[in-house]
C-alpha positions as CSV (number, residue, x, y, z in Angstrom):
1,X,-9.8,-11.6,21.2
2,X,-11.8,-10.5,18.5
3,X,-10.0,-10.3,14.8
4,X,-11.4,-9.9,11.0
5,X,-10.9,-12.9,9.1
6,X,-10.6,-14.0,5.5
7,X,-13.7,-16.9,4.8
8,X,-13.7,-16.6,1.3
9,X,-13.9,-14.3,-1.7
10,X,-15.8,-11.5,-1.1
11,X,-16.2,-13.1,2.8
12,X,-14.7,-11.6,5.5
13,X,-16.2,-12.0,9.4
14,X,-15.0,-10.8,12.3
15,X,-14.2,-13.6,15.1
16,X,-13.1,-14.7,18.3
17,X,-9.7,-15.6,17.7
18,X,-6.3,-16.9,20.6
19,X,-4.9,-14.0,22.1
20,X,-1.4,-13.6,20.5
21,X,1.4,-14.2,22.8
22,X,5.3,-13.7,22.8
23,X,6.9,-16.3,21.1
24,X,10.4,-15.6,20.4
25,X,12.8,-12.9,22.4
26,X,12.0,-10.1,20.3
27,X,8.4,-10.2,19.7
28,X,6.0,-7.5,21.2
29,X,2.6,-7.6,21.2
30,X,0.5,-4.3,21.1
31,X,-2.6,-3.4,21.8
32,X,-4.6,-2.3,18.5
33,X,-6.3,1.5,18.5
34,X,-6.4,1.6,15.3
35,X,-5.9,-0.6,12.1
36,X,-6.6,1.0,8.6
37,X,-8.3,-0.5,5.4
38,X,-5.3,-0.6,2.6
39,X,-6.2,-1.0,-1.1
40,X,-3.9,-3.8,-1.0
41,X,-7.0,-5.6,1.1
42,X,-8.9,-5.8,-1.6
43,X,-6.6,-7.8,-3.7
44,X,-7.4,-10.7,-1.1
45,X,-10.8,-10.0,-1.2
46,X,-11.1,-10.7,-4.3
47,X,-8.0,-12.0,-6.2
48,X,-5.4,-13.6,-4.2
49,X,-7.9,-15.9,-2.2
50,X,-5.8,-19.0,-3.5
51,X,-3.2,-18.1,-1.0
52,X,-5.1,-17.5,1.7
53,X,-7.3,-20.2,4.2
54,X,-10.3,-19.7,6.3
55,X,-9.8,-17.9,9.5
56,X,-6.6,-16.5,9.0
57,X,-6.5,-12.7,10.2
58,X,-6.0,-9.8,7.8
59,X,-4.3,-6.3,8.0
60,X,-1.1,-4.3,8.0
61,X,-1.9,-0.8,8.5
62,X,-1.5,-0.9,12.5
63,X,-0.9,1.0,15.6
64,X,-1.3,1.1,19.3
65,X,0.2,0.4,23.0
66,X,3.0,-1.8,23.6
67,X,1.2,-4.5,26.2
68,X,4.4,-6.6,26.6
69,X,7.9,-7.2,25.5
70,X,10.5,-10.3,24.5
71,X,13.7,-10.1,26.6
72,X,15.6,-9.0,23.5
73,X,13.1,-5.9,22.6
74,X,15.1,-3.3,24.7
75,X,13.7,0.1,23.6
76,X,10.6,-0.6,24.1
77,X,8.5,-0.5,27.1
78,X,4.8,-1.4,28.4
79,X,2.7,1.8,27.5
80,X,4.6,2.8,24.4
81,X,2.7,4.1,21.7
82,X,3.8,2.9,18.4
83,X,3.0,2.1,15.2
84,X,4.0,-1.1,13.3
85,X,5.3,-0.9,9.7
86,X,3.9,-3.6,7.6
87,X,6.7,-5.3,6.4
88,X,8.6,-7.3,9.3
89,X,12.2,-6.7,9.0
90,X,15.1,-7.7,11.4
91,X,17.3,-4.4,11.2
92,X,20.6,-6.2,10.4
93,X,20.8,-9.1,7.9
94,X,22.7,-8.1,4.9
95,X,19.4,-6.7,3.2
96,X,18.7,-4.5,6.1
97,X,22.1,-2.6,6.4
98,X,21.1,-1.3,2.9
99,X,18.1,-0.2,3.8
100,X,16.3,-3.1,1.8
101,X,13.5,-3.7,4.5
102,X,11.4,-5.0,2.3
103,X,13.8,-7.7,1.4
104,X,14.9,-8.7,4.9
105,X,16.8,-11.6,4.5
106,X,16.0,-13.0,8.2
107,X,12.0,-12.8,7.3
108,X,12.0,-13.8,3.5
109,X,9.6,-16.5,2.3
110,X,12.2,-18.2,0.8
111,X,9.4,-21.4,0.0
112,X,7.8,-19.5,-2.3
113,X,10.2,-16.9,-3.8
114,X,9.2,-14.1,-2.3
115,X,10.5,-11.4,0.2
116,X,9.9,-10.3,3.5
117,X,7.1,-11.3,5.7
118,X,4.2,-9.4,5.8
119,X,1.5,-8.7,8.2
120,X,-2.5,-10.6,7.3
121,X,-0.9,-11.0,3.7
122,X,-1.1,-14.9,2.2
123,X,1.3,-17.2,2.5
124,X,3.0,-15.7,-0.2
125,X,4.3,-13.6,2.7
126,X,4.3,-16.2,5.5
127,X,0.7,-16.5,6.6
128,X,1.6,-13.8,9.8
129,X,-1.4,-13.1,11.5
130,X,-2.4,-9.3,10.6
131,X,-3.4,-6.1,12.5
132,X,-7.6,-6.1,12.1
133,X,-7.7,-7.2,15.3
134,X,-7.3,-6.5,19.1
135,X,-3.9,-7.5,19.9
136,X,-1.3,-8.2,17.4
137,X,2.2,-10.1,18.0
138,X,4.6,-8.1,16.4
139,X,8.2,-10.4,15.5
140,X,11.4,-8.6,15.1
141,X,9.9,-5.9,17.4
142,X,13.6,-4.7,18.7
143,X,13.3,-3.3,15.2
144,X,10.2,-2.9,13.8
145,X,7.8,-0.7,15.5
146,X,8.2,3.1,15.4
147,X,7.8,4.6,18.6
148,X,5.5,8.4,18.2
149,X,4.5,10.6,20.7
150,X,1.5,10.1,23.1
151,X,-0.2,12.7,22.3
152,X,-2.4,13.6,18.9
153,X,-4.9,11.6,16.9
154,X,-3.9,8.0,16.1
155,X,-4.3,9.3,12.2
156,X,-1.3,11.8,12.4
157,X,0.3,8.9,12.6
158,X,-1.3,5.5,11.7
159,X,-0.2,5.9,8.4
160,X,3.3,5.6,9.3
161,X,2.5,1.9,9.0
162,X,2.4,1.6,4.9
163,X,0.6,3.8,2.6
164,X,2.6,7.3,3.7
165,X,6.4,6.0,3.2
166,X,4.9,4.0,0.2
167,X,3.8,7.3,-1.3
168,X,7.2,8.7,-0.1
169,X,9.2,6.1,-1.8
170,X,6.8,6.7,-5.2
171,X,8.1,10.0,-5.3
172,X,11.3,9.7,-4.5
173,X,11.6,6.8,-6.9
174,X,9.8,8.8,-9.6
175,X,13.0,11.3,-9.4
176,X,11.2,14.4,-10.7
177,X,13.7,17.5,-11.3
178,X,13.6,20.5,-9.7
179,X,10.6,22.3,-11.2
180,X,9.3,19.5,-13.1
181,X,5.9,17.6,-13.7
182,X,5.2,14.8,-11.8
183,X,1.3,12.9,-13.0
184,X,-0.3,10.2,-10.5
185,X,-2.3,7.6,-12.1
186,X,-5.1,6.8,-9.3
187,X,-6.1,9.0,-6.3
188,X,-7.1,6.4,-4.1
189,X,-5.4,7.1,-0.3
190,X,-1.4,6.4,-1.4
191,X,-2.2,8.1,-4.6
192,X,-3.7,10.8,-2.8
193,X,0.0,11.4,-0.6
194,X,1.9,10.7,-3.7
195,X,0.5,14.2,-5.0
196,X,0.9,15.9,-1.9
197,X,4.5,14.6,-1.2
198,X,5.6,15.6,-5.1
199,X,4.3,19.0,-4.4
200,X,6.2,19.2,-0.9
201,X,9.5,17.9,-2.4
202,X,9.5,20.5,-4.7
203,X,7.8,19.5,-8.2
204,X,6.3,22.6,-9.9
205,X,3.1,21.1,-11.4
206,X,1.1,17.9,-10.1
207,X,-1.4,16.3,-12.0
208,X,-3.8,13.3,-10.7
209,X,-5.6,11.1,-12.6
210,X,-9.0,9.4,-12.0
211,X,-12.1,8.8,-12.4
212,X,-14.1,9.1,-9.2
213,X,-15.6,12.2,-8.2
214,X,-14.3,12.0,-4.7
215,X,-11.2,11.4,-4.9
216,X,-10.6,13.8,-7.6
217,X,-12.1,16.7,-5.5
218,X,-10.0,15.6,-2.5
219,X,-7.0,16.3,-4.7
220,X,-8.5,19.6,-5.8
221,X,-8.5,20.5,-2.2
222,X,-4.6,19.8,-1.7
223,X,-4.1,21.9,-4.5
224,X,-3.4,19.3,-7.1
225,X,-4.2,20.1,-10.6
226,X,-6.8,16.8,-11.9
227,X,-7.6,15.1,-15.3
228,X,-11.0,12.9,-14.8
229,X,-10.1,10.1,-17.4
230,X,-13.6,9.4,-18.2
231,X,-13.5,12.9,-20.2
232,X,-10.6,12.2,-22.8
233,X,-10.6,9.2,-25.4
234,X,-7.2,8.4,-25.3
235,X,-5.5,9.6,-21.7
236,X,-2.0,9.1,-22.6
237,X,-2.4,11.7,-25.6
238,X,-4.3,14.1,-23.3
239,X,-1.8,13.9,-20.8
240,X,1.4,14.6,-22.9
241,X,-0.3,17.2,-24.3
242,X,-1.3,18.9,-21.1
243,X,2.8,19.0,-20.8
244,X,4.4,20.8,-23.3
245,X,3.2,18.3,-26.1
246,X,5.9,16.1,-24.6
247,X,4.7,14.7,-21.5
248,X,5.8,14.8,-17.8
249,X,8.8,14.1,-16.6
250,X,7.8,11.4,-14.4
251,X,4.8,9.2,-14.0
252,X,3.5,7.4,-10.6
253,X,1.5,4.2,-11.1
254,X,-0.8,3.9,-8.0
255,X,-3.0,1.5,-9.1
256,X,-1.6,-2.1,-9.8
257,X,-3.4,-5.1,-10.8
258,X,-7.1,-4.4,-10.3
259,X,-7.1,-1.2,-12.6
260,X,-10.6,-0.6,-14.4
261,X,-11.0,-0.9,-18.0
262,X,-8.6,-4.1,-18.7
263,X,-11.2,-6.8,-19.7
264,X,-8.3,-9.3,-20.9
265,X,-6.8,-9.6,-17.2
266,X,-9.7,-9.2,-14.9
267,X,-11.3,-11.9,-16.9
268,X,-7.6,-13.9,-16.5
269,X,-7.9,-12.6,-13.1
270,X,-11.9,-14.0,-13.0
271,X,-11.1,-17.4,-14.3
272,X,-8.3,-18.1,-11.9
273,X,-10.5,-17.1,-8.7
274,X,-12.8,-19.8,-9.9
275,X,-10.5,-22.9,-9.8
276,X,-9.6,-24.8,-6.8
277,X,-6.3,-23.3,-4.8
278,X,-4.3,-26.6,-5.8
279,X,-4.8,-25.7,-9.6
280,X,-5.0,-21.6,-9.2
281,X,-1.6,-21.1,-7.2
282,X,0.6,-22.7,-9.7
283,X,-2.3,-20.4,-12.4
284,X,-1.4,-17.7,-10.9
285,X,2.6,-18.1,-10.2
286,X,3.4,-18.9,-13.0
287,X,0.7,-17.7,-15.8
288,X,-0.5,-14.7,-14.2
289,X,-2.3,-11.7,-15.9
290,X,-2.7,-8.8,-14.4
291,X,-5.2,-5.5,-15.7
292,X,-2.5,-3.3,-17.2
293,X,-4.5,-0.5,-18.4
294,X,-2.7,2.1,-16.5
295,X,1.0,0.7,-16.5
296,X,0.3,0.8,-20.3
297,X,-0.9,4.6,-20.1
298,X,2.1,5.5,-17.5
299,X,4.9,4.4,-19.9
300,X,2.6,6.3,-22.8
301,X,2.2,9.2,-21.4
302,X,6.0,10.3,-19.3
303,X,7.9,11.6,-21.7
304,X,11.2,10.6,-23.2
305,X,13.9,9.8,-20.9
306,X,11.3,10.3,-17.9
307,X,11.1,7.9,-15.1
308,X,7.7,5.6,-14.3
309,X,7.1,4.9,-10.4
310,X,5.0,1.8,-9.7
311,X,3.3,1.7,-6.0
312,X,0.3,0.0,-7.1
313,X,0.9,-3.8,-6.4
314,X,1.6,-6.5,-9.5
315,X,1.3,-10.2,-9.3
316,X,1.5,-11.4,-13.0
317,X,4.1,-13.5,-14.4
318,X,3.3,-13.3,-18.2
319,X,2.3,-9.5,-18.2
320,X,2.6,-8.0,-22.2
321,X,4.4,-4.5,-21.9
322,X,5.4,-2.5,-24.9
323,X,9.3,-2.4,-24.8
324,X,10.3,-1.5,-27.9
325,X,8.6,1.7,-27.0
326,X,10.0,1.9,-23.6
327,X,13.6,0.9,-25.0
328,X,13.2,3.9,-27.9
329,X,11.7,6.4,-25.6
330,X,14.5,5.7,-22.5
331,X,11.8,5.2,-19.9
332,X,13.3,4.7,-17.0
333,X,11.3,2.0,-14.1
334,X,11.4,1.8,-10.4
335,X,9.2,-0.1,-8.7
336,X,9.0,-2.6,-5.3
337,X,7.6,-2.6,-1.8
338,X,8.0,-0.1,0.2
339,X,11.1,-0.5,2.3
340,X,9.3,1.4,5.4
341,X,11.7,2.0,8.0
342,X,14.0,3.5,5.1
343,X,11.5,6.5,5.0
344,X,10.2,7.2,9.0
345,X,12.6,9.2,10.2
346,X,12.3,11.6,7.1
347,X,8.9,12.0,7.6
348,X,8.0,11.6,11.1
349,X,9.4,15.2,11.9
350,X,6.4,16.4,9.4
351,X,4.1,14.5,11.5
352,X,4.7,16.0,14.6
353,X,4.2,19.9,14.3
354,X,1.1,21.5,14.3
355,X,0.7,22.7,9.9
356,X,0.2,19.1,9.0
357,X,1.5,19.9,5.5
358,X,1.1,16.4,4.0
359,X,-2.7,16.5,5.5
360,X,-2.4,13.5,6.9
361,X,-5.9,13.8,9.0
362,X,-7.6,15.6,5.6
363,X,-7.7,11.9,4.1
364,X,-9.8,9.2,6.3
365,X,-13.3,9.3,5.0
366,X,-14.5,6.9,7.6
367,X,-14.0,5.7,11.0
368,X,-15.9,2.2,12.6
369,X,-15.9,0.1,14.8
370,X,-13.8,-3.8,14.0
371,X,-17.3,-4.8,14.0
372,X,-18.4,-2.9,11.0
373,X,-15.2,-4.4,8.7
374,X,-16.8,-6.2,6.5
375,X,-19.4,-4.0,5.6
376,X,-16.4,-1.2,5.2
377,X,-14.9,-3.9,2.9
378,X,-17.7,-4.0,0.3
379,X,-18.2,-0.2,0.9
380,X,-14.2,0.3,0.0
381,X,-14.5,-2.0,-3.0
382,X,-17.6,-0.4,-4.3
383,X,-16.5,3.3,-3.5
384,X,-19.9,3.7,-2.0
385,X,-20.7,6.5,0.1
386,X,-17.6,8.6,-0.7
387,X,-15.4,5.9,0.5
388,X,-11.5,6.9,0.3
389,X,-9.7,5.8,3.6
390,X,-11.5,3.6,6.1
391,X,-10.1,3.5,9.3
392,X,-11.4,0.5,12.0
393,X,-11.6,1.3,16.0
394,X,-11.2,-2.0,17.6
């Protein structure tokens, strides 16, 4: 089959690749239709190389037919139509009956400290082969995959997979009150449904912040109120005083560790990429730096006794934060992967009807074949040519 693979920084090819095949009693393996492009890509294009080795297959935004079951996958069938969340989670461990998914105890990369497997993420996550591809083998499949109808665009519901339930679980994490002010640093495609879902769930006033002209008017259209950051000196100040002089009540981080405008860690971040993996893994588990521009404007800007939602993926160890003014100011942080299967059935009834009122096929910007990934790569990285969401047809 033919899958995109991880060459090198900034070097991804698609390839012939072994069909996947079952394995173990409760794998699946489906039939790709489509596989998105997640931000969280581009920290392996570009930072997280270290963990990753020529040829292995990236993705985990993922859907398509169920081609063939394990004997222990019972409620799924040949010809189902599902889409697979991207962290693998068994259903039943002691992590899974509360809802931890992320944290599945069956799944966790207990080698390197980490939690549970993830699809085409490093072996930080357990080197599973990802969705960019034309088949995938899908483990723990008697839980796993979501089963949606079989009729609709594959975007009403390909995001199912990760960056819909992560935006879910921002705002539900985030905690705003009922009629309260909810701001979302970044507007890239989960920032984008973090704004939509606070609005849905009943916050009064949404602001987004950015700084590309895209993705701010994309907001505009959803009826979120924007702040373009590149117009205010200091955009914590300018925030709180957009809010009362006192600042929201709750802040969504949507960024993570490649934020513009912190030279300190993307040259930490630099330096690291430059070493061989043998010297940068134990660089970067231990020592890591990441850009904290925006998680330092987040805890600024909410205001006291608000709540600060991190989304956007961190991997530093040694990151400087300003608690003395988080500890006076009674910020209050939540923050993790997304524990998808927590979220779906919430959400899936919103998917289904014909209002669409989380726009969930207002966001993809473009759609091309596997063949085109790594052009759409460098595209998604640059934000050339209005990119927001790319998704891939294989």
């Amino acid at each position: 089959m033919k899958a995109l693979t991880w060459q090198g920084k900034r070097d991804v090819r698609v390839e012939e690749v072994p069909d996947p095949r079952i394995e173990a009693p409760t794998d699946a393996i489906v039939r790709i239709t489509s596989t998105a492009l997640c931000g969280s890509d581009l920290h392996l294009y570009e930072v997280l190389g270290p963990y990753l080795k020529p040829g292995d297959v990236l993705g985990h935004e993922p859907m398509g037919i169920v081609e063939e079951v394990g004997p222990e996958v019972t409620h799924l069938i040949p010809g189902d139509r599902v889409v697979v969340p991207f962290n693998i989670a068994c259903g039943s461990c002691w992590m899974c009956r509360r809802q931890l998914y992320a944290q599945c105890e069956t799944t966790q990369v207990r080698a390197e400290g980490k939690g549970a497997s993830l699809f085409g993420y490093t072996s930080l996550y357990g080197s599973v082969p990802g969705g960019q591809a034309e088949y995938l083998r899908v483990p723990q499949a008697h839980f796993g995959p979501i089963k949606v109808p079989e009729t609709g665009p594959d975007e009403r519901y390909l995001y199912l997979s990760d960056i819909l339930p992560t935006a879910w679980q921002a705002v539900k994490y985030a905690d705003v009150p009922p009629g309260g002010t909810l701001a979302v640093f970044g507007l890239g495609p989960v920032g984008q449904f973090c704004a939509r879902i606070g609005r849905h769930l009943g916050a009064e006033r949404v602001i987004g912040l950015d700084l590309v002209p895209e993705r701010l008017e994309l907001a505009r259209r959803h009826g979120i109120e924007v702040l373009d950051v590149t117009t205010v000196k200091n955009v914590p100040e300018a925030l709180i005083e957009l809010v009362d002089g006192r600042g929201p009540d709750a802040v969504i981080d949507a960024v993570g560790m490649e934020a513009h405008g912190s030279t300190t860690g993307k040259f930490a971040q630099a330096a690291a990429g430059l070493l061989p993996d043998a010297l940068a893994q134990p660089m970067i588990d231990k020592a890591g730096v990441d850009r904290l521009v925006v998680l330092k404007a987040a805890l600024k800007a909410v205001r006291r006794g608000g709540t600060v939602s991190i989304s956007g993926v961190y991997g530093g160890e040694v990151d400087p934060l300003p608690l003395m003014e988080m500890f006076d100011r009674g910020v209050q942080v939540r923050m993790g992967q997304c524990h998808v299967r927590r979220w779906t059935d919430e959400i899936l009834p919103l998917l289904a009807g014909d209002d669409d009122p989380l726009g969930v096929e207002d966001l993809r910007t473009h759609r091309l074949p596997l063949a085109e990934a790594p052009q759409a790569y460098e595209m998604f990285q640059k934000k050339t040519d209005g990119c927001i969401k790319v998704v891939l047809e294989p």
